[in-house]
Legacy VTK file of the C-alpha trace (Angstrom):
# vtk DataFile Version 3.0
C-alpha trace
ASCII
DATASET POLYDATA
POINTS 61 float
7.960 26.404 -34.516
8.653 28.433 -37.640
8.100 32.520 -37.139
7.926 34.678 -39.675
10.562 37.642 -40.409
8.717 40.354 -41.470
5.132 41.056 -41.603
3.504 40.141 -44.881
2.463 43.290 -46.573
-0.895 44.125 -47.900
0.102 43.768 -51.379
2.231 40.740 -51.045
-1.116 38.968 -49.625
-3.888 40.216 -52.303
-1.255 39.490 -54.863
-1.602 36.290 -53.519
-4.892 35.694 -53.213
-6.069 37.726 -56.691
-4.419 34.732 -58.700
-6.163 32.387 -56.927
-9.271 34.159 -55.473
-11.038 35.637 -58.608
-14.320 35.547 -59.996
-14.582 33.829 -63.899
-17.119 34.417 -65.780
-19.300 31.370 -66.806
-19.203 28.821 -70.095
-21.966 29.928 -72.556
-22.487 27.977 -75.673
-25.300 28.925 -78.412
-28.554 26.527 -78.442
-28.353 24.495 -81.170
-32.025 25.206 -81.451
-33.228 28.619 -80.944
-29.609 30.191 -81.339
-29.695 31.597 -77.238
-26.795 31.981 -74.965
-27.281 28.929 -72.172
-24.889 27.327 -69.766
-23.176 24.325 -71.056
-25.266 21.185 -70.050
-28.146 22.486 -69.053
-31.772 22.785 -70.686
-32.393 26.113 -72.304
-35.146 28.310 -70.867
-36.192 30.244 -74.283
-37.308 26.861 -76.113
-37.133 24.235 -73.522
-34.437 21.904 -75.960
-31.421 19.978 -74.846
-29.063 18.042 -76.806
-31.914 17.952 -79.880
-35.024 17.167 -78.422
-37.768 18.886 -76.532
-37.711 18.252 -72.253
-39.323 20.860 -70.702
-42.279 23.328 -71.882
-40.805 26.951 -71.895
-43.102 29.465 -70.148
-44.846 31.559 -72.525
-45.416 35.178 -70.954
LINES 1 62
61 0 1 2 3 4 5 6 7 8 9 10 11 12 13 14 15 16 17 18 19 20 21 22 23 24 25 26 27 28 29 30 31 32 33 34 35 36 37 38 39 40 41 42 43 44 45 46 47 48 49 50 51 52 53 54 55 56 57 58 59 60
C-alpha cells in the first residue's frame, strides 16, 4: 500500500483545494423587458416576463 513521504503541508492542501473549491459568482443577464438583473432562465420577479411574454403576476407592494 502506497505511504506518503512527507506530510502534506497546509499550504500545499488549500492550494489545492482553492482552485477547485471556490465560490463563483452567478450568470446575470438584463430582462429584455423591464431592463433588471435576473438569473439566466428563469422568470423575472420585477415584471413577471420570460423569453417575451407575460407568466407570472409580479407582486405589487
Amino acid at each position: 500500500m502506497a505511504v506518503p513521504r512527507a506530510k502534506t503541508s497546509k499550504a500545499r492542501t488549500r492550494r489545492r483545494r482553492g482552485v477547485n473549491m471556490h465560490l463563483v459568482a452567478p450568470q446575470m443577464v438584463e430582462c429584455a423587458n423591464c431592463g433588471n438583473l435576473v438569473l439566466q432562465h428563469h422568470v423575472c420577479p420585477k415584471c413577471g416576463f420570460y423569453r417575451g411574454r407575460q407568466v407570472i403576476k409580479p407582486e405589487v407592494k
